[in-house]
C-alpha positions as CSV (number, residue, x, y, z in Angstrom):
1,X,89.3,107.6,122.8
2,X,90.8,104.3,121.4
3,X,90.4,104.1,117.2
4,X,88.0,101.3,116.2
5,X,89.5,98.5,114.8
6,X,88.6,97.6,110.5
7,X,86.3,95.4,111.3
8,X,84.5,97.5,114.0
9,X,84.7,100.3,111.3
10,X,83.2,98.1,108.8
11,X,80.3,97.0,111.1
12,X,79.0,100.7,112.0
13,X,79.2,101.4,108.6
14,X,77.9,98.5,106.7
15,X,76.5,96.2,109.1
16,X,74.8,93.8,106.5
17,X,78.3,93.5,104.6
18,X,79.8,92.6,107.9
19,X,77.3,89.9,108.5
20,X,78.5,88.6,105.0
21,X,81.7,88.4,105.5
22,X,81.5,86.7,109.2
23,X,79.3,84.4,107.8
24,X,81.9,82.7,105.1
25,X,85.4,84.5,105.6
26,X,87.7,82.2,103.4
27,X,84.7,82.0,100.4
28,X,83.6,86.0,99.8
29,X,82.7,86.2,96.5
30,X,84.6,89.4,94.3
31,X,82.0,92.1,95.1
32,X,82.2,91.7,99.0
33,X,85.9,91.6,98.6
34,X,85.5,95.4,96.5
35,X,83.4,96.6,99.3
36,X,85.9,95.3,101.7
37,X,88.8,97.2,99.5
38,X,87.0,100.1,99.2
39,X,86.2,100.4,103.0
40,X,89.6,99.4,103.9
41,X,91.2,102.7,101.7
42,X,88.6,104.8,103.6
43,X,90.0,103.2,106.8
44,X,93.4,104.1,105.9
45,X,92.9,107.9,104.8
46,X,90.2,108.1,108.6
47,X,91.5,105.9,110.7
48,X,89.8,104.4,113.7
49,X,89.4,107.5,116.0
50,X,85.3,107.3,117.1
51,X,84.9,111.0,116.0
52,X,86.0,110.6,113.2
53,X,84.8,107.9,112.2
54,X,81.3,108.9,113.3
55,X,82.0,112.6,111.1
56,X,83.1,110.4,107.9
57,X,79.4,108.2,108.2
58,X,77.4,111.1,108.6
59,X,79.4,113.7,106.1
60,X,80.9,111.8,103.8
61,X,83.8,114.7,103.5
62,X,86.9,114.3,103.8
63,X,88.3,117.7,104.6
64,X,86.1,117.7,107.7
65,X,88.0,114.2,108.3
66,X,90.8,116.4,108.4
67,X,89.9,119.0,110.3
68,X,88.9,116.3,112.8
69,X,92.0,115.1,112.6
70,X,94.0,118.4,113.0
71,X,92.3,119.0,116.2
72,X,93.1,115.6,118.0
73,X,96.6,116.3,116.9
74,X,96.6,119.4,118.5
75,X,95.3,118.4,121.5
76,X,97.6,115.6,122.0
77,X,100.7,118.2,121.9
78,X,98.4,120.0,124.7
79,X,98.2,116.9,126.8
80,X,101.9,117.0,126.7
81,X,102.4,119.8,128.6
82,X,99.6,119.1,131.0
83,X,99.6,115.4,131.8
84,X,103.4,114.7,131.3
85,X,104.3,115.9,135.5
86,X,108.0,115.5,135.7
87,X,108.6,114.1,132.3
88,X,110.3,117.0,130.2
89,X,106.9,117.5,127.5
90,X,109.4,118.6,124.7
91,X,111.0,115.4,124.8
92,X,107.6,113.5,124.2
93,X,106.9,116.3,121.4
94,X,110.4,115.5,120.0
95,X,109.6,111.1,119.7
96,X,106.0,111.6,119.0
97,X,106.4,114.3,115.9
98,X,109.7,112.3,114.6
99,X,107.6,108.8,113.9
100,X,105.8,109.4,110.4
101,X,109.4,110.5,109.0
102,X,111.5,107.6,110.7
103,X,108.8,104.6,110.1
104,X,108.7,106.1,106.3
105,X,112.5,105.7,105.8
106,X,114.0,102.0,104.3
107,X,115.1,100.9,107.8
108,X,112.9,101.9,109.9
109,X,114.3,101.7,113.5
110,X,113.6,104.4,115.4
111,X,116.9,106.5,115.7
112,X,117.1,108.8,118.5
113,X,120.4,110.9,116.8
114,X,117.4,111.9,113.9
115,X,115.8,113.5,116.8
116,X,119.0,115.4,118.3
117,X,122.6,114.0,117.3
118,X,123.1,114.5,121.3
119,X,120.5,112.3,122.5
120,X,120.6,109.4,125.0
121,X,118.4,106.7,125.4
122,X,118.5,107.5,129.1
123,X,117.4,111.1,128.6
124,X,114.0,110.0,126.3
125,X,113.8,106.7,128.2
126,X,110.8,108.4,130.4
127,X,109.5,110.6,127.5
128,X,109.2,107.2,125.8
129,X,107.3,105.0,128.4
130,X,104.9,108.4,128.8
131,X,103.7,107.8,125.3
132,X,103.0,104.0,125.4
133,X,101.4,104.5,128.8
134,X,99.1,106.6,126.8
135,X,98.2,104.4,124.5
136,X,99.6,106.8,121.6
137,X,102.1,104.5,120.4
138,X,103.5,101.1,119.9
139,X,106.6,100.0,120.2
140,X,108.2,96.8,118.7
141,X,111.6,95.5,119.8
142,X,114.5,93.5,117.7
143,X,114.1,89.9,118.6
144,X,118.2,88.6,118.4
145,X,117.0,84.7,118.5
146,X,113.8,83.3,117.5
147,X,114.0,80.5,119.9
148,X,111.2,79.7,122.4
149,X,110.0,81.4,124.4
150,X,111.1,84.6,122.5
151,X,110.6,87.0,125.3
152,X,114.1,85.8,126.1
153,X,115.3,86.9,122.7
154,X,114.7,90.4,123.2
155,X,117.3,93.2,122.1
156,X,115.6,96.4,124.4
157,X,118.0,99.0,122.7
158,X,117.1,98.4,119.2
159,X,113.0,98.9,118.1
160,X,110.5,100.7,115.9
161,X,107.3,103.1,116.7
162,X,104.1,103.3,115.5
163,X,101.1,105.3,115.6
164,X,98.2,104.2,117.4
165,X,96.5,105.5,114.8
166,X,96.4,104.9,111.2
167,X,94.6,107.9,110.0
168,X,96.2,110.6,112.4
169,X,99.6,109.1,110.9
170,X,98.7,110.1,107.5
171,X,97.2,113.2,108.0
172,X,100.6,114.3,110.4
173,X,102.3,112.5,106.9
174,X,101.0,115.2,104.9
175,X,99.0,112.8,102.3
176,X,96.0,113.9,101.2
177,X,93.1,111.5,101.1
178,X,92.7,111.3,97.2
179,X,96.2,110.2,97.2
180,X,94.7,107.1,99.0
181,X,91.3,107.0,97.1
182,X,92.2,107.3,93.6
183,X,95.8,105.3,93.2
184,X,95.8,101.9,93.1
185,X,99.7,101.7,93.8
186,X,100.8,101.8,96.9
187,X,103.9,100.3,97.1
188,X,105.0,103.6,98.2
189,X,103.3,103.9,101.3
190,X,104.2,100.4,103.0
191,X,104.8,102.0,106.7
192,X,101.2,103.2,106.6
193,X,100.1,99.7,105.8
194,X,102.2,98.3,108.4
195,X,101.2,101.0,110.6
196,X,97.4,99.6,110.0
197,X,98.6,95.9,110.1
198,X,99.7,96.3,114.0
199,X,97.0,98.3,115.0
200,X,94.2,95.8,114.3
201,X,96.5,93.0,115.2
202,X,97.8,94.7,118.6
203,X,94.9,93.6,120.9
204,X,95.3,90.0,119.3
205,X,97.8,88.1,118.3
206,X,100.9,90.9,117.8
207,X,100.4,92.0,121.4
208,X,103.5,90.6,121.9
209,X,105.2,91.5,118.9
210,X,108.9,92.0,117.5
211,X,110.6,92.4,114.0
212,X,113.6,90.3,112.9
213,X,116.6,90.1,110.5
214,X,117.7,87.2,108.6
215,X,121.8,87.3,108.6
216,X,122.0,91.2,108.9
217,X,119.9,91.8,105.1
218,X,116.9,90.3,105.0
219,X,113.9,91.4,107.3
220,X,110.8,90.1,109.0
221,X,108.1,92.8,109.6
222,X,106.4,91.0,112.7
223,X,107.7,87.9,115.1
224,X,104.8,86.7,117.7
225,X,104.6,83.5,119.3
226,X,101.2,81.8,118.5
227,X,100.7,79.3,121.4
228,X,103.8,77.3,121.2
229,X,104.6,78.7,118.0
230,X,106.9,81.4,116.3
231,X,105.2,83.0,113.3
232,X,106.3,85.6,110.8
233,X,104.6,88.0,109.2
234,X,105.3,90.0,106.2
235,X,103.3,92.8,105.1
236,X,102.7,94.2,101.6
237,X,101.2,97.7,100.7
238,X,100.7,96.1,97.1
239,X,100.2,92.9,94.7
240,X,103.8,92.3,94.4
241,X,104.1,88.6,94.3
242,X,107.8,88.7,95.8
243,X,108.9,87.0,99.2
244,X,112.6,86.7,99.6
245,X,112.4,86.8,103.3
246,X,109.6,84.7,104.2
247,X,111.1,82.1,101.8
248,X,114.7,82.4,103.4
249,X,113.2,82.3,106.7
250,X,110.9,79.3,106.1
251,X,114.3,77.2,104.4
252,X,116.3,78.4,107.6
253,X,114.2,78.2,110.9
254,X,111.4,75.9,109.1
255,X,108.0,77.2,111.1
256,X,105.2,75.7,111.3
257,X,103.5,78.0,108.5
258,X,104.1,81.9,108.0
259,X,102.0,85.1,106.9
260,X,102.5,87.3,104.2
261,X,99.2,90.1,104.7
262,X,98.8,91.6,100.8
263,X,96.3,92.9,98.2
264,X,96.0,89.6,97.3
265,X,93.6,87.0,98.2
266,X,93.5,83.7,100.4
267,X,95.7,81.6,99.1
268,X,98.3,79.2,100.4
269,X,101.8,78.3,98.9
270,X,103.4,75.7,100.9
271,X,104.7,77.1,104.1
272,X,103.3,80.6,103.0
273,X,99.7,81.4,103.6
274,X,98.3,84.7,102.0
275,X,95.7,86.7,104.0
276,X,94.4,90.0,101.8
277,X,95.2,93.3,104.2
278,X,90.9,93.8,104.6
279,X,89.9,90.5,106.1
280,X,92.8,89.9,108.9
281,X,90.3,91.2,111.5
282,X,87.7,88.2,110.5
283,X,90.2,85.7,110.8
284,X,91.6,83.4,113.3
285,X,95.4,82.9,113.3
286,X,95.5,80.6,115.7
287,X,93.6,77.8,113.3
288,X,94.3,79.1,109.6
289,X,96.2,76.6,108.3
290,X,93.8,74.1,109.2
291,X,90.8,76.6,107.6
292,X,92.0,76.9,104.5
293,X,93.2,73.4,103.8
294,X,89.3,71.8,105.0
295,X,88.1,75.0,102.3
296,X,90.7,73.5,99.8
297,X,92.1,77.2,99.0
C-alpha cells in the first residue's frame, strides 16, 4: 500500500476544508491555515499508510495508530526474508533499520561503516536497490555541479535515505505522538520534516531530486531541475527566520528563484519565496513566482 500524500489525507478527512483551500491557495485566511497545521501534526505522528489513516478517522486513538504501525513494521522485516530471492535479507534489515538514526544525525549521509565498520558498497549495493524497488525508500544523491542538465552532476557514492513513510519513521524513531501534538518546537525533529517534505514532493517535482553543498560547509536540502531550471529547497521544522544557505547560494549561482518550505506563511523575499510546510501539496512550483507576485504577497 502506498501512504496518501497531505493533501489526499486532508481530503478524506475534511473534504469541505480541502475545497477551501483549492479554491484560494495563496489567500487562506488564519483559521484554514490552523486546520491545515493541526492536520498536518496528525499527518506527521500517522503518516500516509491507508490503514492507518483509515483507523485514525474512525478511532481517533492514537495508540491504535501505533499498533497499526507496529504491525506494518513487522511485516516489512517478514517480506525481507520472503521476497528478497538471492539478496542476503539481513543486509536489507541492516539499511532499512539503520535510517531513522543516520537521517537524525547533523550530516545526514547515509554511512554504510555505522551499519558494520567492514561494509562495502558492493556488498549492500543489491540489498539497497531491493528496498527502492519496493517502494520503501528514497534515496537522494550528492549533486558535485549544479550545471544543466544536473543528471550529469551526479556523485553515485555519496547519498541520503528516507522513509517512504513519514509516520512509520516516527514510530520506528521511538517518539510518541503527544511529543508531536502538544510541542510547538520542533526544531529538533528537522529529518522527520524533511522526511515529510520528499514524500509529498517525490511523485512531483523532487522525483528527480539531489542535496548539495556550498564550498564543503554550507548545505542545500533538495536540488531538482524545474523545466529548464535548477531550484533549491531548504526545509525548516520551525519558524526560524535564518537562511544562510539559500542566501549564499542565491549570491553565488544566482537561480531564477529558490524555496525555503517553513512554519511560516507565503511570503516572498527577493530571490526567496516562502511556502508554509501544509500547503506544498496545493501548490504549483512550476508557476509560483509568477502566483504570488499577480496576488501581491
Amino acid at each position: 500500500m502506498y501512504p496518501l500524500t497531505f493533501d489526499e489525507y486532508v481530503l478524506n478527512k475534511k473534504p469541505l476544508l480541502y475545497n477551501e483551500i483549492k479554491k484560494e491557495i495563496y489567500l487562506a485566511n488564519q483559521f484554514l491555515n490552523n486546520e491545515l497545521y493541526d492536520l498536518y501534526k496528525e499527518y506527521l505522528v500517522i503518516g500516509g499508510m491507508p490503514e492507518v489513516v483509515n483507523c485514525f478517522i474512525k478511532e481517533k486513538d492514537y495508540s491504535k495508530v501505533d499498533k497499526l504501525l507496529e504491525e506494518i513494521f513487522t511485516k516489512y522485516k517478514a517480506d525481507f526474508n520472503q521476497y528478497s530471492q538471492k539478496i542476503n535479507p539481513l543486509k536489507i534489515k541492516e539499511i532499512y533499520d539503520s535510517i531513522p538514526s543516520q537521517l537524525a544525525k547533523e550530516n545526514s549521509r547515509f554511512f554504510l561503516k555505522n551499519i558494520n565498520k567492514c561494509a562495502r558498497n558492493e556488498r549492500y549495493k543489491e540489498a539497497n536497490l531491493w528496498l527502492e524497488d519496493a517502494g520503501l525508500i528514497f534515496k537522494v544523491y550528492l549533486l558535485e555541479n549544479n550545471t544543466y542538465p544536473v543528471i550529469k552532476n551526479i556523485n553515485n557514492n555519496f547519498y541520503k535515505l528516507y522513509l517512504h513513510d513519514v509516520g512509520l519513521l516516527r514510530y520506528i524513531s521511538q517518539i510518541h505522538p503527544s511529543k508531536i501534538i502538544n510541542d510547538e518546537n520542533f526544531d529538533w525533529i528537522g529529518y522527520l520534516v524533511e522526511n515529510f517534505v520528499i514524500q509529498q514532493l517525490k511523485p512531483t517535482i523532487l522525483n528527480k531530486s539531489y542535496y548539495f553543498k556550498i564550498n564543503n560547509n554550507f548545505e542545500i536540502d533538495f536540488l531538482t531541475q524545474i523545466i529548464n531550471d535548477v531550484i533549491p529547497f531548504e526545509i525548516k521544522s520551525g519558524k526560524s527566520k535564518k537562511k544562510k544557505s539559500l542566501t549564499l547560494y542565491n549570491e553565488k549561482y544566482k537561480p531564477k528563484y529558490s524555496i525555503r518550505i517553513s512554519k511560516m506563511g507565503f511570503k516572498k523575499d527577493g530571490l526567496i519565496i516562502n511556502v508554509p510546510l501544509w500547503m506544498i501539496n496545493f501548490v504549483d512550483f512550476t508557476n509560483i513566482s509568477n502566483e504570488l507576485e499577480s496576488k501581491n504577497i
